[in-house]
KENU-704805 format. One record per residue: y, x, z of N, C-alpha, C in turn. Coordinates in steps of 0.2 Angstrom, whole numbers, plus 5000, padded with zeros to 4 digits. Last residue first. Layout:
YXZYXZYXZ...
//
This chain:
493160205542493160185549492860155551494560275533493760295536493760235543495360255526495660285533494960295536494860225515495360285515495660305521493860105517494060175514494260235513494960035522494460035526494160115523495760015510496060045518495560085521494859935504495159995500495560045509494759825512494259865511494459925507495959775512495559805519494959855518496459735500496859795504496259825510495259655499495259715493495659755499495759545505495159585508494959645503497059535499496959535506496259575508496659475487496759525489496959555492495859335489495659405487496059475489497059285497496459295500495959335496498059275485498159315491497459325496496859185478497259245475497359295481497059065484496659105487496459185482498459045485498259065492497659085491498659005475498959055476498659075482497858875473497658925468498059005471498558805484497858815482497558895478499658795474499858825481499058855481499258725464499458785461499558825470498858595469498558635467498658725466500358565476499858585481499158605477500858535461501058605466500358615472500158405461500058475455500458535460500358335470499758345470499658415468501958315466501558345471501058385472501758265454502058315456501758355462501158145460500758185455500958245455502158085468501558075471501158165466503158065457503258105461502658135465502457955449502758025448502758095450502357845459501657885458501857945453503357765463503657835468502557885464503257655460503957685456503757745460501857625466501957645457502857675457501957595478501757655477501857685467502657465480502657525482502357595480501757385471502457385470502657445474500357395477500557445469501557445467500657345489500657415491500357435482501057215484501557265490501357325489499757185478500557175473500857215480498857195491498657235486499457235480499657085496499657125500499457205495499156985489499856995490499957045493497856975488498256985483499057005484497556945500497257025497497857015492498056805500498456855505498256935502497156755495497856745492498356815495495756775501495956795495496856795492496156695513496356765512496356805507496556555504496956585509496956665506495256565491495556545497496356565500495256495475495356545480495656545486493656405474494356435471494756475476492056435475492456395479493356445475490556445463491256465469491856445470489356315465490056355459490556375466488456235471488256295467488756325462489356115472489156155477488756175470491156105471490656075469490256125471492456055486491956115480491456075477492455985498492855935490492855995484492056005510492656035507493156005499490855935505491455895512491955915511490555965491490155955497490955945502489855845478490155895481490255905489488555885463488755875471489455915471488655835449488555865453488755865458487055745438487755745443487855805448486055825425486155795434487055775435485955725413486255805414486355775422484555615410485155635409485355695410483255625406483655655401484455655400483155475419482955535415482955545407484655445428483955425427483755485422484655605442484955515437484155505434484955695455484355665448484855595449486255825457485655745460485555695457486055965455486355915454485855855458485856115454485756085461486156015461
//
């Protein structure tokens, strides 16, 4: 999207009022400046403590895994009960 010269030149290219060349993206703005900064605060935050984070994660699996253990055997008690006291 350049503006014709004379011919077999390579177009000239525009720019537009902001002082971009028009059909290439514009470099980075403000809010993009800010995403970045804001995205670097919350890995600087979160990376020294993504250890612990995972620890975590990994118990609340195994908790998972024991609760539903106890809920097999829970309905085994009932039913085994359920059987022997008749009902």
């Amino acid at each position: 999207m350049g503006v014709p010269t004379r011919r077999g030149d390579k177009p000239r290219e525009r720019q537009t009022s902001s002082g971009h060349v028009e059909g290439k993206s514009p470099p980075f703005s403000e809010a993009h400046k800010m995403e970045t900064e804001i995205l670097g605060i919350i890995l600087g935050a979160v990376l020294p403590i993504y250890p612990l984070l995972f620890v975590i994660y990994q118990k609340i699996g195994r908790y998972d895994e024991i609760v539903e253990e106890f809920k097999k055997l829970r309905y085994e008690h009932y039913r085994l009960r359920e059987a022997y006291h008749g009902g």
